[in-house]
Structure formats: C-alpha cells, structure tokens
C-alpha positions in Angstrom: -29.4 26.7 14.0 -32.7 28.2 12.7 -31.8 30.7 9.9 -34.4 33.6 11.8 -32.2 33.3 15.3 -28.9 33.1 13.5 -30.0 36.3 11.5 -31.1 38.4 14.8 -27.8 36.8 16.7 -25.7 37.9 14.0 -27.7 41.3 13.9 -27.1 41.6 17.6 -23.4 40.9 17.5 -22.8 43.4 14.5 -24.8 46.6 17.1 -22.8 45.3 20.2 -19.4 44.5 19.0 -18.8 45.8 16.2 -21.0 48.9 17.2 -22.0 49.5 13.6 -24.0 52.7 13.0 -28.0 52.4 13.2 -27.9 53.2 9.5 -25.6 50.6 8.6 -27.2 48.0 11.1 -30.9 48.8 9.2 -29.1 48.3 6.1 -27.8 44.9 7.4 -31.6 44.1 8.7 -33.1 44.6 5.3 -30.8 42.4 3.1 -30.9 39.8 5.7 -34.6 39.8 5.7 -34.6 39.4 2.6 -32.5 36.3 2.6 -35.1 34.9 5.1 -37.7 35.4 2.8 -36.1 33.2 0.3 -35.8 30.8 2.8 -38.8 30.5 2.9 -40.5 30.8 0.1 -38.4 27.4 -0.9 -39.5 25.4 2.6 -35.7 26.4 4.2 -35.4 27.1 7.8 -32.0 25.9 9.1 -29.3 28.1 8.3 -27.4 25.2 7.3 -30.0 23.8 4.5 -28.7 26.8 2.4 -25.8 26.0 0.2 -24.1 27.5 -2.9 -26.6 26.4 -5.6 -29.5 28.0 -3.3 -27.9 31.2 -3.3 -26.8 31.2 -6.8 -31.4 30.9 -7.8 -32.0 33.1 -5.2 -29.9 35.6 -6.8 -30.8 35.1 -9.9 -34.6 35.2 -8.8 -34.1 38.4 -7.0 -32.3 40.0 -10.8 -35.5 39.3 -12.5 -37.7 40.6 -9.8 -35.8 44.0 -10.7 -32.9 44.2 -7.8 -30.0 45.8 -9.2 -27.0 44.6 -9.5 -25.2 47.6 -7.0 -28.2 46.2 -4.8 -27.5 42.7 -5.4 -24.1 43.2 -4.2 -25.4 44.4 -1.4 -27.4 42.0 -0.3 -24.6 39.4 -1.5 -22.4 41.3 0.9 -24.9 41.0 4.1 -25.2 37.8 3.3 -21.3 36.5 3.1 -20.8 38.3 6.4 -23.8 36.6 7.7 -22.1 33.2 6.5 -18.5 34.4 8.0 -19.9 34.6 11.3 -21.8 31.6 11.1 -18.5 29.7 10.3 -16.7 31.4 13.7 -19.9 30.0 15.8 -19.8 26.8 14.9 -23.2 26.8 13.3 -21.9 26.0 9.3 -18.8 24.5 8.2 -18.5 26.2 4.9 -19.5 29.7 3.9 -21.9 28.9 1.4 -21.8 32.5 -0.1 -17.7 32.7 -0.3 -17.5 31.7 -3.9 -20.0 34.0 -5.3 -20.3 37.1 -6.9 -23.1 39.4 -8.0 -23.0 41.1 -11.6 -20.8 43.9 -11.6 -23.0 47.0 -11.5 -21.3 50.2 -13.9 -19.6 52.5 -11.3 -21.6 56.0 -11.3 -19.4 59.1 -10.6 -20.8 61.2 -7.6 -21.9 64.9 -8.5 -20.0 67.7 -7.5 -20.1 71.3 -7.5 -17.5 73.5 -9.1 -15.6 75.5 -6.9 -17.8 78.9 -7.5 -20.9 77.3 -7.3 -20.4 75.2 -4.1 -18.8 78.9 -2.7 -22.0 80.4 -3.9 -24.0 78.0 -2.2 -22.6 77.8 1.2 -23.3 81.7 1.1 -26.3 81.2 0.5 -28.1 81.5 3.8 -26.8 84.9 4.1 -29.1 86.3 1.5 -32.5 84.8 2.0 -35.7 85.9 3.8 -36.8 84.5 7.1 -35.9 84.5 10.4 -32.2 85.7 10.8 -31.6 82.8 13.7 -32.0 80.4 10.9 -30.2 81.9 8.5 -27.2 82.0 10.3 -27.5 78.6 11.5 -27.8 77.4 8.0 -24.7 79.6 6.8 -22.7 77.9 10.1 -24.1 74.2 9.0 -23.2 74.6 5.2 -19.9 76.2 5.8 -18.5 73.3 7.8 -19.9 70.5 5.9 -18.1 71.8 3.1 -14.9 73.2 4.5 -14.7 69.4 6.6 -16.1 66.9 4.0 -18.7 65.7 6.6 -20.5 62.8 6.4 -24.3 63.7 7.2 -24.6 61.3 10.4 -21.3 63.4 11.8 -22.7 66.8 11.1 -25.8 66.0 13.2 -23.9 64.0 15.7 -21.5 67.2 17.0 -21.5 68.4 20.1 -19.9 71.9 20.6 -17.4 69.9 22.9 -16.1 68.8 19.5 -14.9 71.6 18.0 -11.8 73.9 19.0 -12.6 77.0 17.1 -9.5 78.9 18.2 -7.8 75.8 16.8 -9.7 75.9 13.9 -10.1 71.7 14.7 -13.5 69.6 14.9 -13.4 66.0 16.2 -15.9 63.3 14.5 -16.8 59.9 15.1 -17.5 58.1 11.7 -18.1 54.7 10.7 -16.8 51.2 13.1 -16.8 54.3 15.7 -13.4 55.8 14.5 -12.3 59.0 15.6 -10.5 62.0 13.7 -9.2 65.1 13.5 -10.1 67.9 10.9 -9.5 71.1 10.1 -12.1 73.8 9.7 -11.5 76.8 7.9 -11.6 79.9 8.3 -14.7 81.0 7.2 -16.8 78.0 9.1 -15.3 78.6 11.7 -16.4 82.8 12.2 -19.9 81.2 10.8 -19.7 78.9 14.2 -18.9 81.2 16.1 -21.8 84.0 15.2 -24.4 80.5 15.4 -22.9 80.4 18.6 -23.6 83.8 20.1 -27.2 82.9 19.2 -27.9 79.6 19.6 -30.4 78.5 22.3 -29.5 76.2 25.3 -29.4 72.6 23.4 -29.9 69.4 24.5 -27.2 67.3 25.3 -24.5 70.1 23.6 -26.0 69.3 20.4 -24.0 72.3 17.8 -27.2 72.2 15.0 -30.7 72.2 17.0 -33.6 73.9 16.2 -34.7 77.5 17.8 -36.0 75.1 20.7 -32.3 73.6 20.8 -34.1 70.2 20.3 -31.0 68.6 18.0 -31.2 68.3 14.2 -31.8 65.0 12.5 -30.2 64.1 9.5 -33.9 64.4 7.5 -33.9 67.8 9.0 -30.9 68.7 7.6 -31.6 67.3 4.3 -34.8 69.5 3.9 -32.5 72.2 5.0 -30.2 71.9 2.1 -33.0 71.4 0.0 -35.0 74.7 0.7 -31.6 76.5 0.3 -31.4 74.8 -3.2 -34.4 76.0 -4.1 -33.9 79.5 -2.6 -30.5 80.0 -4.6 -31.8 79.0 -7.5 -28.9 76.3 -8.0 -29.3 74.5 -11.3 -28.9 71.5 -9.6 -30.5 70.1 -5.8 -27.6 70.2 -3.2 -27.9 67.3 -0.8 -25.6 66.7 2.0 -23.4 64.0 0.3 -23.3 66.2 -2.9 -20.9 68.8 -0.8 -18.6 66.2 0.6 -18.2 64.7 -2.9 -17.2 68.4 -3.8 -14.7 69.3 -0.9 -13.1 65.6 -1.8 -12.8 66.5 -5.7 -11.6 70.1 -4.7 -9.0 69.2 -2.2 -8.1 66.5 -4.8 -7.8 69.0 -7.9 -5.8 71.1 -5.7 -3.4 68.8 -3.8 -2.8 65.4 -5.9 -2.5 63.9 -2.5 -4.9 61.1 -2.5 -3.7 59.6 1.1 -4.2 63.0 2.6 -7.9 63.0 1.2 -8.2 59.0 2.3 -7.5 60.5 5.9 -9.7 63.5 5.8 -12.6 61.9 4.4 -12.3 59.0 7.0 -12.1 56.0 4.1 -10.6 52.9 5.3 -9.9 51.7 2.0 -8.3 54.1 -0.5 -10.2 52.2 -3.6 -13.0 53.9 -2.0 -10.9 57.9 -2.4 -9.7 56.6 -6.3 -13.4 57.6 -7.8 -12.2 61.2 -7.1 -9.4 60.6 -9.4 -12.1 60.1 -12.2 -13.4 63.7 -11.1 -10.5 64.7 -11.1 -9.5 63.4 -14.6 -12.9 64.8 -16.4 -12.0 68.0 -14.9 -8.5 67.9 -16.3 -10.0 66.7 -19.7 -11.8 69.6 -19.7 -9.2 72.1 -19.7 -7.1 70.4 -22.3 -10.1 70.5 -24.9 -10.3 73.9 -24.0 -7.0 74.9 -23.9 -4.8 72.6 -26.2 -4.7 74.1 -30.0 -4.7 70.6 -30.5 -7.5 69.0 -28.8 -10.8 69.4 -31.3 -10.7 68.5 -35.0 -10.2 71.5 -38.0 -13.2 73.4 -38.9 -14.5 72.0 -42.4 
C-alpha cells in the first residue's frame, strides 16, 4: 500500500466514521504530511518499508530541526493511529510506531482568571463605546462561555434550538460528536435573552451572527475577545480558552468535585480535568503563605 493513499484513506475514515471535528481532522493532515515528507526524503513510498528504526531518525531528525517535544508527541500520536489502522486493514502486520515514545515535554499550567477579574471581564461589553447591538451580543457571548466552560468550536456552533432559557439548559456537541447537557446561569441566561430581543434573522438559527445574522466563526470570536481585552484594560489578553480554563478552576476551587467538572467540561479522560487540581493547589498555596503565622521565615 503506498504510504500517500494509505494516509488520505486513513484521513478519510477518521472524517466519515469517526466524524472527527475539521479542526482535529487538519491537525491529523499536517502530522501525517509530515510523515510523508520523511518518507520521502529517505526514497520510502510503501507504507510498509517504514519500521521502528525509521521512525526512531525521523524523530530524532524532526527534534533538531526545532519540533517540540509537546509537538513531537503530536505527530508521534498521528502517526501510531495511522499505524493502528493500518494493522485492522491488513496493509502492515506490526505497528511500527507502538513501541515509541517522544520526549516528555514539561506540562504548562493553563491561565486563568481570578474570580473578580473574569466577573469584571464578562461585564465588560456593557461599558464600552459602539454600537449598542454589539455590545449586547458580546455581553450574551462572554457571559455563557464563562458561566458553561465552552469550548470555542461549541460557542460558534449553537443554534438557539439549543438552549432552554427558561430551563436555564444549553445542549453542545463537542469532540467524537458527543452530546451534553449544561447549565447556564443566571446572568447568561437574561444576557441571551436581551441578545435575543435584538438579534437579526440568522442563518440556519445560528445564536452569535453578525448584525447581518451571517453566523460567527471562531476567528471572529477570537478578535471579539481580544478588542474587549483591550477595551477593559485587562492586564492580561482574554482568549476564548483562557475563560474555560477559569470556569473549570472556579467550579473546582469551589466544589472539590473533579468528576462533576470531568462531565461539565466534556473530558473523556479525567487525567485531562487533574491539571485543574494544580490550579487549584497554587491557589490554595497562596492563602496559606498568606494566612498561616507560620508560612514565611522570621524577619532578620
């Protein structure tokens, strides 16, 4: 099987089947390009020509051209699934990639807001110049990615069909095209409902459009967030993922109950919830140095 078909068969298999989002599926098409470009650079073109040895020099190739080990992982990742499916169609007989591992990249802790300042910033939108339409769009937008812990492709993705406001309930679809329940607050929900009264006709019941109801893209929303950085003076740039990193360390700080935030956020493994126990920790560490008599050395 030429590497090149068994890439784009493999490609085509993870958008039909598995129905992987078009973010996740361009990731996919990048680090599996980049395999084929390995291939041939050495004079490979049969997927089966690549063994373990091959992909332990092209990994170490791609470290000193600069990849980073989180991207290395990656691509090590695409790569493994690539060989898994390859083994189910007959085409190898041995995962060449199943005994590897990429360095270990140093696990960065996402940035949050504290509780005041993400408040302060989801207010925002209420006190800033322009046209009022906007402004109370924004406010509607900011209120439920932070009282829901949206992921950005969700937000964009809602239809009004989706949300029960009297329930105070929105329905997402989120990654492998799993569906769930969430609460919205109380204050989203009265900023919904006054984007609502105003919103124009939309395409396709599309919640966040523009004042020509065309629906938002996720680059449109970024910008969004970024102009309301700027216009709050926040000391930091807000960007979408930065607010649901904040309602998952706030609902953590307040609750304990990491199963409940697993669920919420939509993580099918709850390794993935545990970084928000190391937020969670720092902010805890925090308050002791400040509060324990013990905490900080004597004065000399």
């Amino acid at each position: 099987m030429p590497l090149a078909d068994a890439i784009e068969r493999f490609l085509a298999h993870l958008e039909s089947v598995r129905q992987l989002s078009p973010h996740t599926l361009s990731a996919y098409r990048r680090d599996l390009a980049q395999l084929l470009r390995q291939a041939e650079v050495d004079g490979l073109a049969e997927i089966s020509e690549i063994r373990e040895m091959t992909l332990r020099s092209w990994l170490a190739r791609l470290h000193r051209q600069g990849l980073s080990p989180r991207s290395l992982q990656r691509w090590l990742s695409a790569v493994r699934s690539l060989g898994d499916h390859a083994l189910r169609q007959g085409w190898l007989r041995a995962n060449p990639a199943a005994g590897l591992r990429a360095p270990k990249a140093d696990k960065k802790l996402p940035r949050v807001l504290d509780a005041d300042a993400a408040g302060e910033f989801v207010e925002s939108p209420g006190a800033g110049d322009g046209d009022e339409r906007l402004q109370v769009r924004d406010r509607a937008l900011l209120e439920l990615f932070y009282s829901s812990g949206l992921r950005l492709s969700e937000l964009t993705g809602l239809n009004w069909a989706d949300l029960d406001l009297a329930g105070g309930e929105v329905r997402v679809t989120g990654k492998g095209a799993k569906t769930r329940v969430l609460p919205v607050g109380q204050q989203a929900r009265e900023a919904l409902r006054a984007w609502r009264s105003i919103a124009p006709a939309a395409e396709g019941d599309a919640v966040f459009t523009s004042l020509k109801g065309r629906r938002l893209g996720n680059r449109a929303v970024q910008a969004r967030l970024a102009h309301w950085s700027r216009a709050s003076g926040a000391e930091q740039r807000v960007h979408p993922h930065m607010l649901r990193h904040s309602f998952a360390s706030h609902m953590l700080e307040s609750s304990s109950d990491l199963r409940a935030v697993q669920e919420l956020l939509g993580h099918a493994d709850i390794s993935t919830t545990q970084i928000y126990t190391h937020l969670d920790f720092q902010h805890l560490a925090r308050v002791y140095d400040q509060a324990h008599p013990r905490a900080k050395g004597k004065k000399s």
